[in-house]
PQR file with spaces between the fields and no chain letter, atoms N, CA, C, O and H, PARSE charges and radii, in Angstrom:
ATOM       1  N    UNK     1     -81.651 -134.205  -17.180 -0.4000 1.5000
ATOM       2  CA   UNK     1     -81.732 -133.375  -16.016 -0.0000 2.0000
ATOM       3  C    UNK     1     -83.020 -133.658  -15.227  0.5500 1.7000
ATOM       4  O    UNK     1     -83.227 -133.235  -14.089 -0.5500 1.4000
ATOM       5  N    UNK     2     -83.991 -134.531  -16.054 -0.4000 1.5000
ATOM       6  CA   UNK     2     -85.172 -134.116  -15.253 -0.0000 2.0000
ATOM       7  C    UNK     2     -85.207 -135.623  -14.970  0.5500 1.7000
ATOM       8  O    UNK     2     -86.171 -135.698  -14.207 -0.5500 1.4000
ATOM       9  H    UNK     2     -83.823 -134.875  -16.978  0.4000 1.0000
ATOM      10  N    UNK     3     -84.846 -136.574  -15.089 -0.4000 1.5000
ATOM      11  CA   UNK     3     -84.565 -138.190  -15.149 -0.0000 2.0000
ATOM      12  C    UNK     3     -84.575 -138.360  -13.393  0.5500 1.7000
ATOM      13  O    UNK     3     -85.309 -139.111  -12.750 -0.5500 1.4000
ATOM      14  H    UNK     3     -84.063 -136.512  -15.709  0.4000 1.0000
ATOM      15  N    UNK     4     -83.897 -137.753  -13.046 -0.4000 1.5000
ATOM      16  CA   UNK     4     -84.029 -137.811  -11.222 -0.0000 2.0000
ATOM      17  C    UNK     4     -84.895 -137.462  -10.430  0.5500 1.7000
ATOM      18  O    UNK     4     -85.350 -138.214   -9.567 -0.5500 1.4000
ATOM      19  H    UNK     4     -83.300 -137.144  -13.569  0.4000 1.0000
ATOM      20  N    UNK     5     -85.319 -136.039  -10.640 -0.4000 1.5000
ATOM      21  CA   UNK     5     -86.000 -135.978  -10.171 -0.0000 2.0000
ATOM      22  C    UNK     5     -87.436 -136.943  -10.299  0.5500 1.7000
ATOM      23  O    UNK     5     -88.016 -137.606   -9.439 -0.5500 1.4000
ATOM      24  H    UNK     5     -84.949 -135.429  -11.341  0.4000 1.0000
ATOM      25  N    UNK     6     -87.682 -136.764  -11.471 -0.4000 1.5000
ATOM      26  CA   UNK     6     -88.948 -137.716  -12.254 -0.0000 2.0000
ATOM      27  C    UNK     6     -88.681 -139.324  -11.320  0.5500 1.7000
ATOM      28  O    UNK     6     -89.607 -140.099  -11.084 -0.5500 1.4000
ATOM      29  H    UNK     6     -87.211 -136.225  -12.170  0.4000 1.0000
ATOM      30  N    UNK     7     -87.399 -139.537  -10.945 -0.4000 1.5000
ATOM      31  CA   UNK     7     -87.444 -141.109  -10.719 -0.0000 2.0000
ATOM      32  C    UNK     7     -87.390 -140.845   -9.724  0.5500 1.7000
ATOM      33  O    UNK     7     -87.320 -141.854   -9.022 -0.5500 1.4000
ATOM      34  H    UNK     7     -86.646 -138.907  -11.137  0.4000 1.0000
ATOM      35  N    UNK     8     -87.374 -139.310   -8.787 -0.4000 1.5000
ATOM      36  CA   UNK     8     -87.543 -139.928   -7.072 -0.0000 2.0000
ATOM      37  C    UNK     8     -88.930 -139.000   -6.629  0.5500 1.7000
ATOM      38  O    UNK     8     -89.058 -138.599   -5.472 -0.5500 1.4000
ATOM      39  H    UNK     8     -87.431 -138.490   -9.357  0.4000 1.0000
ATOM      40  N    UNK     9     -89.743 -138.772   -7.482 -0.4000 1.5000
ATOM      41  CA   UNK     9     -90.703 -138.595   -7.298 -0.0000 2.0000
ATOM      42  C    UNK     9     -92.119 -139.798   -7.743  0.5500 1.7000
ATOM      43  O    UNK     9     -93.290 -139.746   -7.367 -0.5500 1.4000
ATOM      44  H    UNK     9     -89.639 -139.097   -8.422  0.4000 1.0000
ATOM      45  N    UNK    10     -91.441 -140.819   -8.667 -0.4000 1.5000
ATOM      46  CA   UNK    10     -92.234 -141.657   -9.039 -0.0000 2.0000
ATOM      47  C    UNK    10     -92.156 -142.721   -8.638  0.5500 1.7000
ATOM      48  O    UNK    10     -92.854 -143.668   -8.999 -0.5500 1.4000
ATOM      49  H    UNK    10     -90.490 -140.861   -8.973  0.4000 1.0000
ATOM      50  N    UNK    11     -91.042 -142.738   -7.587 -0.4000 1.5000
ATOM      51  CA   UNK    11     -90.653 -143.987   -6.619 -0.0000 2.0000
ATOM      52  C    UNK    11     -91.172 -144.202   -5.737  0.5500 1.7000
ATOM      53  O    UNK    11     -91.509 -143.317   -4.952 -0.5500 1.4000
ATOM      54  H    UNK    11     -90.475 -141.968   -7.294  0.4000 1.0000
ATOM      55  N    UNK    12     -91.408 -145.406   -5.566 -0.4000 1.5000
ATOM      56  CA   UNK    12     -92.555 -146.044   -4.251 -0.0000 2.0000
ATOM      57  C    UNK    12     -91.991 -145.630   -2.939  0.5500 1.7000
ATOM      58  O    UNK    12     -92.673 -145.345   -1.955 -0.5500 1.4000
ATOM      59  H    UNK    12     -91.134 -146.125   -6.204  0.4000 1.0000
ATOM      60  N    UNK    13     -90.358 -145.614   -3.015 -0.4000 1.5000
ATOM      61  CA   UNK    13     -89.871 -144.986   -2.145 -0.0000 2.0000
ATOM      62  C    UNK    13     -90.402 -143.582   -1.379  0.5500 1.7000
ATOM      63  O    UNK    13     -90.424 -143.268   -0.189 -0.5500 1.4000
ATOM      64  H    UNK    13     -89.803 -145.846   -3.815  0.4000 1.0000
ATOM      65  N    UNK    14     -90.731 -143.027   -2.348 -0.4000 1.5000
ATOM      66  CA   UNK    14     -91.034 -141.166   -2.128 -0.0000 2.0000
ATOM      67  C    UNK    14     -92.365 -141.284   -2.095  0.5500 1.7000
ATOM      68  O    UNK    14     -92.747 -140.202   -1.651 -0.5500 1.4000
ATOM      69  H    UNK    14     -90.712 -143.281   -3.314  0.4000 1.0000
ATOM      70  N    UNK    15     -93.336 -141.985   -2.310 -0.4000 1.5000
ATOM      71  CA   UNK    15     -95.330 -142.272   -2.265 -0.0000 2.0000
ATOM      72  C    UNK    15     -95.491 -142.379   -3.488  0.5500 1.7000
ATOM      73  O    UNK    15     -96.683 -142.324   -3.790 -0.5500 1.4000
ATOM      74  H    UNK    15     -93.026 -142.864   -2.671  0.4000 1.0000
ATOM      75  N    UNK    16     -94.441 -142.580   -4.793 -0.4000 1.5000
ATOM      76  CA   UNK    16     -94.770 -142.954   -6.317 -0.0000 2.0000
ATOM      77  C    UNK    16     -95.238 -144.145   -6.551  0.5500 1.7000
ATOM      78  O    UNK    16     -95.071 -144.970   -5.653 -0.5500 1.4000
ATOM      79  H    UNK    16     -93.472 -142.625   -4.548  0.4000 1.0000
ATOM      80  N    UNK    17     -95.791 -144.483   -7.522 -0.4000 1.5000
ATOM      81  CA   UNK    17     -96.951 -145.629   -7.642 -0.0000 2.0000
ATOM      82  C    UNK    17     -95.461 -146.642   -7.839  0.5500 1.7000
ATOM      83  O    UNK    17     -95.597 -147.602   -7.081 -0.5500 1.4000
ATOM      84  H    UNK    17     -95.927 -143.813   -8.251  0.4000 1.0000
ATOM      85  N    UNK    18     -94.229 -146.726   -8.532 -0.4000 1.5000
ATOM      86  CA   UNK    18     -93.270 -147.130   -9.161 -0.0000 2.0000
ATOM      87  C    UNK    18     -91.959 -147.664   -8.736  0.5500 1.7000
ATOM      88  O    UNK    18     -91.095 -146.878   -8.349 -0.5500 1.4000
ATOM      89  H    UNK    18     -94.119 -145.946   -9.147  0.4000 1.0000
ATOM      90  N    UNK    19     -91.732 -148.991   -8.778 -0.4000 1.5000
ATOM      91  CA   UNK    19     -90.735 -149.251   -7.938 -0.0000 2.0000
ATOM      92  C    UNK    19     -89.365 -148.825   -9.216  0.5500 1.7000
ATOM      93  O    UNK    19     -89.546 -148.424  -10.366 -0.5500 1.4000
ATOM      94  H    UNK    19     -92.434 -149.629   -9.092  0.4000 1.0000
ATOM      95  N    UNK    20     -87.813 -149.130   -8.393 -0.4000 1.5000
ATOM      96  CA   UNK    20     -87.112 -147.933   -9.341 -0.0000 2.0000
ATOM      97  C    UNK    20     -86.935 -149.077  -10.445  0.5500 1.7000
ATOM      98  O    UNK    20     -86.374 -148.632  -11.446 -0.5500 1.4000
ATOM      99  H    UNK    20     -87.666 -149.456   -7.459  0.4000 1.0000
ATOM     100  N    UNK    21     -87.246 -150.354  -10.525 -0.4000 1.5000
ATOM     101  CA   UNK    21     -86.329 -151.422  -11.663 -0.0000 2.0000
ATOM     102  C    UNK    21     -87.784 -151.102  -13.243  0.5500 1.7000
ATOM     103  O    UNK    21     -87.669 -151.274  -14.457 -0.5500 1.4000
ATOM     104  H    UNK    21     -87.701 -150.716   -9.712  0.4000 1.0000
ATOM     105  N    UNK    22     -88.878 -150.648  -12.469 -0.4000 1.5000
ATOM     106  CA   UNK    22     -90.597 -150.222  -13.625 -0.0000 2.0000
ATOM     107  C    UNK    22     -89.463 -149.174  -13.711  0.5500 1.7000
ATOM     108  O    UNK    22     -88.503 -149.768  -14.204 -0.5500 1.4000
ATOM     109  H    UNK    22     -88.972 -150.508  -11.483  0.4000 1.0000
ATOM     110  N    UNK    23     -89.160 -147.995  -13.479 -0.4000 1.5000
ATOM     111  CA   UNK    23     -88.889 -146.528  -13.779 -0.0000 2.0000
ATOM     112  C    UNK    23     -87.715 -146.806  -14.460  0.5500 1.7000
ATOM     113  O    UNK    23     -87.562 -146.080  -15.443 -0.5500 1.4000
ATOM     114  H    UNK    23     -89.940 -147.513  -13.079  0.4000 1.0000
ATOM     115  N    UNK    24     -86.786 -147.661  -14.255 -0.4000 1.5000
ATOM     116  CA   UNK    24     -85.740 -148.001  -14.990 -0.0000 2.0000
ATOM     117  C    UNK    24     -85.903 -148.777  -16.490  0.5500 1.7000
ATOM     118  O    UNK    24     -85.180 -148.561  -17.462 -0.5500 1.4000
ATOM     119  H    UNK    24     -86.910 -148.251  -13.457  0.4000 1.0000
ATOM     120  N    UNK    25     -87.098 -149.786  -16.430 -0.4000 1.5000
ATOM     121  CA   UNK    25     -87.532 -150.430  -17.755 -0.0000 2.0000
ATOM     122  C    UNK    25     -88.226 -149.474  -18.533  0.5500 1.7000
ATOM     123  O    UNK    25     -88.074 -149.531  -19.753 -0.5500 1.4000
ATOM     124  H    UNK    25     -87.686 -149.961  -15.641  0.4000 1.0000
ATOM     125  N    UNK    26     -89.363 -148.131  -17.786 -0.4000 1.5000
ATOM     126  CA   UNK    26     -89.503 -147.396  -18.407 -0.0000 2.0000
ATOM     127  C    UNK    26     -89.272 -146.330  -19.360  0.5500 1.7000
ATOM     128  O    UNK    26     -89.963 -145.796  -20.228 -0.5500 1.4000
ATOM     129  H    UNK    26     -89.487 -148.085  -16.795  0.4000 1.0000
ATOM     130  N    UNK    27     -87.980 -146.172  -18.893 -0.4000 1.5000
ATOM     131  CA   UNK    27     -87.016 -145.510  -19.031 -0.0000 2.0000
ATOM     132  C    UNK    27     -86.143 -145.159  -20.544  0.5500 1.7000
ATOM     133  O    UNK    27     -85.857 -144.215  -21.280 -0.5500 1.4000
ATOM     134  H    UNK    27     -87.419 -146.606  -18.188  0.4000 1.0000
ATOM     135  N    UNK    28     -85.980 -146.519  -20.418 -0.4000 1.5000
ATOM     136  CA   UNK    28     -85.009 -146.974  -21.408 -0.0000 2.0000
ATOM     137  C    UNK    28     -86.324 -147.305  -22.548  0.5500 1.7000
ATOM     138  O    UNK    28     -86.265 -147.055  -23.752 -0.5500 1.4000
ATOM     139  H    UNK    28     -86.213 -147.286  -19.820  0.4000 1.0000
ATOM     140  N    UNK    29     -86.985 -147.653  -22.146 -0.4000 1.5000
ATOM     141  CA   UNK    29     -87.793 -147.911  -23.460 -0.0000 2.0000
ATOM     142  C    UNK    29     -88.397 -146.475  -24.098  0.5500 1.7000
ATOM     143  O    UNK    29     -88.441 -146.401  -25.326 -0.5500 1.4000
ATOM     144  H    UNK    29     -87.033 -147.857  -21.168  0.4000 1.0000
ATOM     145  N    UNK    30     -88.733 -145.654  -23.523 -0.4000 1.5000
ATOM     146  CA   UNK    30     -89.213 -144.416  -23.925 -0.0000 2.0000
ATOM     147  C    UNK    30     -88.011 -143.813  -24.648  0.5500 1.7000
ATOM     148  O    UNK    30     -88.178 -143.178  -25.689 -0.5500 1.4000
ATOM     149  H    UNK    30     -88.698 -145.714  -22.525  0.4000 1.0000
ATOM     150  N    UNK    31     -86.510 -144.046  -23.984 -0.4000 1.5000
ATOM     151  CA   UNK    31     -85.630 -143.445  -24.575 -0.0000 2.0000
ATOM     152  C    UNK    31     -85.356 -144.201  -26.373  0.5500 1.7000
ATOM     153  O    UNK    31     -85.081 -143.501  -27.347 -0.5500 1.4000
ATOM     154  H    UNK    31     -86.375 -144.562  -23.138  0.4000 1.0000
ATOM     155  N    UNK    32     -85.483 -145.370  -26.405 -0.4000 1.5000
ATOM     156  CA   UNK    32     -85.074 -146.179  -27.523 -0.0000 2.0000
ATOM     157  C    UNK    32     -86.463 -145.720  -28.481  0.5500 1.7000
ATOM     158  O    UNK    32     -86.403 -145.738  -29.711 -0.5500 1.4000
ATOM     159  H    UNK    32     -85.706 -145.939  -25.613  0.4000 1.0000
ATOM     160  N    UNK    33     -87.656 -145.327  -27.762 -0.4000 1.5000
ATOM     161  CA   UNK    33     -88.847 -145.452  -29.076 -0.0000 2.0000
ATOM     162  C    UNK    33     -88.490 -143.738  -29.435  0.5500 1.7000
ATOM     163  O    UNK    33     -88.792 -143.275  -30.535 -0.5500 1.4000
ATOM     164  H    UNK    33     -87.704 -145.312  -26.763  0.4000 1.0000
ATOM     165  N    UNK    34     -87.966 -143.076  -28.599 -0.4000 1.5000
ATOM     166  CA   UNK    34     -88.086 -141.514  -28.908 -0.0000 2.0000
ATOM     167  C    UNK    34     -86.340 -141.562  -30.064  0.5500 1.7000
ATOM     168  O    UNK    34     -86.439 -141.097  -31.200 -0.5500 1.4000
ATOM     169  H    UNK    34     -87.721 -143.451  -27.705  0.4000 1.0000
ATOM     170  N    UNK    35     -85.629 -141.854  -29.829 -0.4000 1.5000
ATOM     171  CA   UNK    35     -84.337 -142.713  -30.409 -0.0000 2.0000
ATOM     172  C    UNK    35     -84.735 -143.166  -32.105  0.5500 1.7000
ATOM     173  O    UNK    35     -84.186 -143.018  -33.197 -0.5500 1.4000
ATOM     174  H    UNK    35     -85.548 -142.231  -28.907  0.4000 1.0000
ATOM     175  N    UNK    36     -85.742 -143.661  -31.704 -0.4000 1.5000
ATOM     176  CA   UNK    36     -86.329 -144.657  -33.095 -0.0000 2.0000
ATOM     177  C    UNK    36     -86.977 -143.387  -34.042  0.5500 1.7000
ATOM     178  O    UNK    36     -86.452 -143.064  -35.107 -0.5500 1.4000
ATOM     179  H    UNK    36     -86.187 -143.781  -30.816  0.4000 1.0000
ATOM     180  N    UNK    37     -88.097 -142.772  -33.540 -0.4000 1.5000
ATOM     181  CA   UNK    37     -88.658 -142.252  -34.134 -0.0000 2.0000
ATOM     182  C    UNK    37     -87.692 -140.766  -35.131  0.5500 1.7000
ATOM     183  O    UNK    37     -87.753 -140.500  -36.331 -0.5500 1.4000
ATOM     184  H    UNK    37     -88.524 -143.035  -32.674  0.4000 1.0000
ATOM     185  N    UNK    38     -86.807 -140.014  -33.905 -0.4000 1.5000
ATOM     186  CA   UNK    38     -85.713 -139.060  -34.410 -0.0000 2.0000
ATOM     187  C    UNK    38     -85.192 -139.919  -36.231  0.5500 1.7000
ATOM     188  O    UNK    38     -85.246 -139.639  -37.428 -0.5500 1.4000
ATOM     189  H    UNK    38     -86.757 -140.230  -32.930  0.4000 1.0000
ATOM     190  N    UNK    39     -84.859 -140.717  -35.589 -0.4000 1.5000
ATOM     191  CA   UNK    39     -83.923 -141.523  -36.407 -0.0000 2.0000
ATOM     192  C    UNK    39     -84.592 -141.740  -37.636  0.5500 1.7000
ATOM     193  O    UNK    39     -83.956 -141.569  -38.676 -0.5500 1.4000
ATOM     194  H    UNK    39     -84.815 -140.944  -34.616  0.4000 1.0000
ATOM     195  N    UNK    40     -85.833 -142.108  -37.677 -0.4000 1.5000
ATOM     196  CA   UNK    40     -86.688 -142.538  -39.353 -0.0000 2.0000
ATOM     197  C    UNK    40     -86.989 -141.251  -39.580  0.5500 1.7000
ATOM     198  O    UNK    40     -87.864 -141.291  -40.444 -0.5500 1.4000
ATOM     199  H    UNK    40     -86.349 -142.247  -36.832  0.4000 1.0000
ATOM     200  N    UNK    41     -86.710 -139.816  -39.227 -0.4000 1.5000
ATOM     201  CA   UNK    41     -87.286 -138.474  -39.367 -0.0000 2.0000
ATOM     202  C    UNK    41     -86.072 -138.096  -39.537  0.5500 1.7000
ATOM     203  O    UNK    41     -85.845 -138.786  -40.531 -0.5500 1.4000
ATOM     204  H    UNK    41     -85.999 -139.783  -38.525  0.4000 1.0000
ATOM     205  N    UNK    42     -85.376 -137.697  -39.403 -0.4000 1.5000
ATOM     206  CA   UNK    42     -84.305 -137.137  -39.086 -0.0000 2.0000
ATOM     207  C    UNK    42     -82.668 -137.680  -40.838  0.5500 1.7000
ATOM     208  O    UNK    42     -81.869 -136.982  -41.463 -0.5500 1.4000
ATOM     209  H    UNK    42     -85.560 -137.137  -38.596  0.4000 1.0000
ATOM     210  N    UNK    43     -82.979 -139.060  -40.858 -0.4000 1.5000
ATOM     211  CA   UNK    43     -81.973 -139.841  -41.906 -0.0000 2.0000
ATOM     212  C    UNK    43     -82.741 -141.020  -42.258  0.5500 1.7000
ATOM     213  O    UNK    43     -82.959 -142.127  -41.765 -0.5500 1.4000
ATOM     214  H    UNK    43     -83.628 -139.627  -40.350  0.4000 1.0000
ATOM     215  N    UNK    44     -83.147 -140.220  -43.537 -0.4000 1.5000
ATOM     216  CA   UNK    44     -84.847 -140.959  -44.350 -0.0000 2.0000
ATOM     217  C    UNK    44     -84.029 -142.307  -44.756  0.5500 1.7000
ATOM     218  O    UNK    44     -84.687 -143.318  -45.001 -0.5500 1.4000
ATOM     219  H    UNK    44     -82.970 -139.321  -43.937  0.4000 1.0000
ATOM     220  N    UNK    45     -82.757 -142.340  -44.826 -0.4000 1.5000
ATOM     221  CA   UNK    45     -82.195 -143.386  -45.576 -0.0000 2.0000
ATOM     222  C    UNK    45     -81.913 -144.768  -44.732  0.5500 1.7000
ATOM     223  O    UNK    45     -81.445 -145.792  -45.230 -0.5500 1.4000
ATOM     224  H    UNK    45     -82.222 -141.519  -44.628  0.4000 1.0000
ATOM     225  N    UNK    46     -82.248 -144.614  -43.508 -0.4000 1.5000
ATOM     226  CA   UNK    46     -82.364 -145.469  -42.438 -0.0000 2.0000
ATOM     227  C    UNK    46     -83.661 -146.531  -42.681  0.5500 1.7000
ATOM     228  O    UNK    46     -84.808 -146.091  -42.764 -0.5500 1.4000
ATOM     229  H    UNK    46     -82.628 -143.782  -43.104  0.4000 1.0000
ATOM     230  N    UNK    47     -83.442 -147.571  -42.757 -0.4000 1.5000
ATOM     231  CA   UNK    47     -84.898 -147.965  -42.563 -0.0000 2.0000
ATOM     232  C    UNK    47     -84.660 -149.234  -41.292  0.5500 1.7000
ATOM     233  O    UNK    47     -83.699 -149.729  -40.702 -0.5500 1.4000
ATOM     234  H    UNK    47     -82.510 -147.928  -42.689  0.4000 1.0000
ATOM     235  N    UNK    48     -86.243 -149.403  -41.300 -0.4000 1.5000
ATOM     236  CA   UNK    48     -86.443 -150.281  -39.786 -0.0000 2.0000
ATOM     237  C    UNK    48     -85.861 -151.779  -40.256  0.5500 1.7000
ATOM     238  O    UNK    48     -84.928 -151.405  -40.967 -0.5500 1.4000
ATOM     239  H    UNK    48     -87.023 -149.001  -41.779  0.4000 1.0000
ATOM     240  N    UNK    49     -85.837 -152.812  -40.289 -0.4000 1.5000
ATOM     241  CA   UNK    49     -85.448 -154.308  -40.310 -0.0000 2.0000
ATOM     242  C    UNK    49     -86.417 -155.110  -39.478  0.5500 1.7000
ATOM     243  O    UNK    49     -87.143 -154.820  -38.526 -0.5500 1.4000
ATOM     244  H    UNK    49     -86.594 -153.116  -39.710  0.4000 1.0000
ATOM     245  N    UNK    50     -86.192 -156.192  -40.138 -0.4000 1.5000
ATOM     246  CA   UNK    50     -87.165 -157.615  -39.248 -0.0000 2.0000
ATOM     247  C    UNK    50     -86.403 -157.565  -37.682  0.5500 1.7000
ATOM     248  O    UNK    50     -87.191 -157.654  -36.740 -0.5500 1.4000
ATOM     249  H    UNK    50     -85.603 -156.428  -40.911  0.4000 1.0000
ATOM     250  N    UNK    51     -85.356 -157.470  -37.437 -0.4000 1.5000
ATOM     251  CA   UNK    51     -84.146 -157.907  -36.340 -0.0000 2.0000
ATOM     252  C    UNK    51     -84.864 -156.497  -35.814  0.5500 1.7000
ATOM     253  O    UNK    51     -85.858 -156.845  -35.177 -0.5500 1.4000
ATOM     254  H    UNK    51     -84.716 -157.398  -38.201  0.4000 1.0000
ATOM     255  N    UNK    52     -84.748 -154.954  -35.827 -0.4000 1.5000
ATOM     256  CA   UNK    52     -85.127 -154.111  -34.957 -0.0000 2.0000
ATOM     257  C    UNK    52     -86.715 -154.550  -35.093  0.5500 1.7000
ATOM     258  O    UNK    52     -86.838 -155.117  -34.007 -0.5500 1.4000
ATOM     259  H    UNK    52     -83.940 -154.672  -36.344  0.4000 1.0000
ATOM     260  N    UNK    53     -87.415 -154.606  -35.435 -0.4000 1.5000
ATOM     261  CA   UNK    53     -88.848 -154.582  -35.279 -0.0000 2.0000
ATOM     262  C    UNK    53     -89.179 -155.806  -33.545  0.5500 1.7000
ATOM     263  O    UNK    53     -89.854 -155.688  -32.522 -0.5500 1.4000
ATOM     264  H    UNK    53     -87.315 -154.144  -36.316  0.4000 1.0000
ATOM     265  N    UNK    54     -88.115 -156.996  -34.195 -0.4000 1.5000
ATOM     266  CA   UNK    54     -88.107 -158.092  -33.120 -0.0000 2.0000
ATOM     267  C    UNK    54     -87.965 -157.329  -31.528  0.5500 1.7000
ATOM     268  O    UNK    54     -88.742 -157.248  -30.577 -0.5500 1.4000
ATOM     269  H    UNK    54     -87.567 -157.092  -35.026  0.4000 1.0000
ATOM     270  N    UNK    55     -86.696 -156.875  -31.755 -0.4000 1.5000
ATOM     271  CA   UNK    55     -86.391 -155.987  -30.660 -0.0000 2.0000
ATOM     272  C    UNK    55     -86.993 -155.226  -30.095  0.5500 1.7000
ATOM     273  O    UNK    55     -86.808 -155.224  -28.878 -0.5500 1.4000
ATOM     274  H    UNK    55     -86.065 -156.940  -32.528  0.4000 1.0000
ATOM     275  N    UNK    56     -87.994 -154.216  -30.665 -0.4000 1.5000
ATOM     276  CA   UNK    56     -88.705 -153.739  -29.837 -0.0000 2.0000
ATOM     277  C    UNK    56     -89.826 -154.565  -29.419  0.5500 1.7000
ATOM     278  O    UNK    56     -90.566 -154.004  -28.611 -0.5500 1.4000
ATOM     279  H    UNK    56     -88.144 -154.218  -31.654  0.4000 1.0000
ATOM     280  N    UNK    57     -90.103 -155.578  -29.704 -0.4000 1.5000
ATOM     281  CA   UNK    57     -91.121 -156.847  -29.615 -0.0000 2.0000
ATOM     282  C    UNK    57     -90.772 -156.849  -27.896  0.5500 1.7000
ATOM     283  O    UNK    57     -91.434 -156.379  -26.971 -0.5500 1.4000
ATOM     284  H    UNK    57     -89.501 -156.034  -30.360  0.4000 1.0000
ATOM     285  N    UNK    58     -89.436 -157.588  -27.890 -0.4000 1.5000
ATOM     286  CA   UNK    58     -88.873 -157.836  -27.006 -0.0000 2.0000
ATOM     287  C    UNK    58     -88.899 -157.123  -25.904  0.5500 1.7000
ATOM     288  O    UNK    58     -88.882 -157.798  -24.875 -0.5500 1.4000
ATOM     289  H    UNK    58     -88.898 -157.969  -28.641  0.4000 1.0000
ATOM     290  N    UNK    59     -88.944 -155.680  -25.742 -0.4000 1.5000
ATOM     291  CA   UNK    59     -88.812 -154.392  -25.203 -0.0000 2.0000
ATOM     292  C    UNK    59     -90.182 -154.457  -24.506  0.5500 1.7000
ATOM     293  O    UNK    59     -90.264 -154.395  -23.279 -0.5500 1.4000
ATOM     294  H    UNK    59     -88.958 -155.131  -26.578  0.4000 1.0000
ATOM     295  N    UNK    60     -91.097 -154.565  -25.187 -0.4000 1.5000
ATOM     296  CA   UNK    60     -92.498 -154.320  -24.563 -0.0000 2.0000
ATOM     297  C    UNK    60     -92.542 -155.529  -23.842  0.5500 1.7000
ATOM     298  O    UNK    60     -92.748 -155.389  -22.637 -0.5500 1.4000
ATOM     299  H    UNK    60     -91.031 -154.615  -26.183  0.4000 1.0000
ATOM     300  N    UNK    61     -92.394 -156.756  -24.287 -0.4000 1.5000
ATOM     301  CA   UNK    61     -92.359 -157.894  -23.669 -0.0000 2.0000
ATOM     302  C    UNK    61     -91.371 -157.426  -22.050  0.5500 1.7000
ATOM     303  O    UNK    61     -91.575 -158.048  -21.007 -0.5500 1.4000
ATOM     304  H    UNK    61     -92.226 -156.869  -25.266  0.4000 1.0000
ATOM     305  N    UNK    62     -90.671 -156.636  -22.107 -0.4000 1.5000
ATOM     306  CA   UNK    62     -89.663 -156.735  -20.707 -0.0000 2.0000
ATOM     307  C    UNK    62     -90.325 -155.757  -19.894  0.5500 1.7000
ATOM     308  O    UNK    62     -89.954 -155.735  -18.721 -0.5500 1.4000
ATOM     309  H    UNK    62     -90.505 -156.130  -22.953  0.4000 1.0000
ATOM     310  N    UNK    63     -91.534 -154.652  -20.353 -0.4000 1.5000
ATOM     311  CA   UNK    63     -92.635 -153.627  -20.056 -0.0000 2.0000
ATOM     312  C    UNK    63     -93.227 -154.317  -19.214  0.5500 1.7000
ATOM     313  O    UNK    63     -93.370 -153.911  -18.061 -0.5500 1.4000
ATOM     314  H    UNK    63     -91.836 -154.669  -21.306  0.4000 1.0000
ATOM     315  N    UNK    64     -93.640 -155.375  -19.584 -0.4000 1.5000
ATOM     316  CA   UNK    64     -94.865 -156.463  -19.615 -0.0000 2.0000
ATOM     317  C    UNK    64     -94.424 -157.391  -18.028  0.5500 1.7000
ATOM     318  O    UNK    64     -95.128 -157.563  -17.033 -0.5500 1.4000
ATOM     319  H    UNK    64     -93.523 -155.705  -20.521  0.4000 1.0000
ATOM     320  N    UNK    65     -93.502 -157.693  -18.205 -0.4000 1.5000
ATOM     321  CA   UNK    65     -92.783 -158.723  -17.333 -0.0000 2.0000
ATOM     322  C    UNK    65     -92.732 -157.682  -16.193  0.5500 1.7000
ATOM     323  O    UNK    65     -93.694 -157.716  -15.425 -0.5500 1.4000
ATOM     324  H    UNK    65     -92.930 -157.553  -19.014  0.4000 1.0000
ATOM     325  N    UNK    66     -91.924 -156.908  -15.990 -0.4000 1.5000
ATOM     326  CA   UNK    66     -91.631 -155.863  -14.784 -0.0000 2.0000
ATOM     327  C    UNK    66     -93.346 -155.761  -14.535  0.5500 1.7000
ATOM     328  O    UNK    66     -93.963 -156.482  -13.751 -0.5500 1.4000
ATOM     329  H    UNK    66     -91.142 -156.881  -16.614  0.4000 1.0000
ATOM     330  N    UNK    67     -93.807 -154.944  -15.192 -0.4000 1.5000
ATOM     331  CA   UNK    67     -95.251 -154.651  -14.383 -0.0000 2.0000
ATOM     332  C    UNK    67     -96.044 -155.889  -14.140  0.5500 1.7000
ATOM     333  O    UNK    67     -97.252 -155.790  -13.921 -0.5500 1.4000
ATOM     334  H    UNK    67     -93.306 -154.358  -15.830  0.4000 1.0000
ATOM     335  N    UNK    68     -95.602 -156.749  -14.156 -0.4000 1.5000
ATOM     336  CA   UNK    68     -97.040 -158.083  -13.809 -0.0000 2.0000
ATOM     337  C    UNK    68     -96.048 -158.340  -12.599  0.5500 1.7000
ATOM     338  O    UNK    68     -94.830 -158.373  -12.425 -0.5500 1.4000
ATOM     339  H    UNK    68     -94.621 -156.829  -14.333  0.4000 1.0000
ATOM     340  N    UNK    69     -97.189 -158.503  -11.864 -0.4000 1.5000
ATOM     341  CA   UNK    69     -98.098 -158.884  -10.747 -0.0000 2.0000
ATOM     342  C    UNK    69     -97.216 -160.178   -9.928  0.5500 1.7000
ATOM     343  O    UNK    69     -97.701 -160.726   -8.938 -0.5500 1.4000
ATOM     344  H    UNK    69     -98.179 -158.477  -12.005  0.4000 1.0000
């Protein structure tokens, strides 16, 4: 519910520092680490892997890419 507003107030469009494809990479990554964390709390029997660890490697790496310059 608050995903819209938050993205048309943080849009360069509206005077937000953030163009919408940053608010969109942001997005999704906050959702997958908040995702992650539920998940090792929540069903102890879950554990992380080499393959997800990569992945979020990857994730910050696509953080990284959108915000440069």
């Amino acid at each position: 519910m608050l995903q819209v507003p938050a993205n048309r107030i943080g849009s360069n469009l509206h005077g937000g520092p953030f163009t919408l494809v940053q608010l969109k990479v942001l997005q999704e990554v906050i959702t997958l680490a908040v995702f992650t964390i539920f998940t090792l709390i929540a069903f102890k029997h879950e554990a992380l892997k080499w393959n997800h660890a990569l992945a979020g490697v990857f994730l910050v790496a696509a953080v990284w890419l959108v915000f440069k310059k």
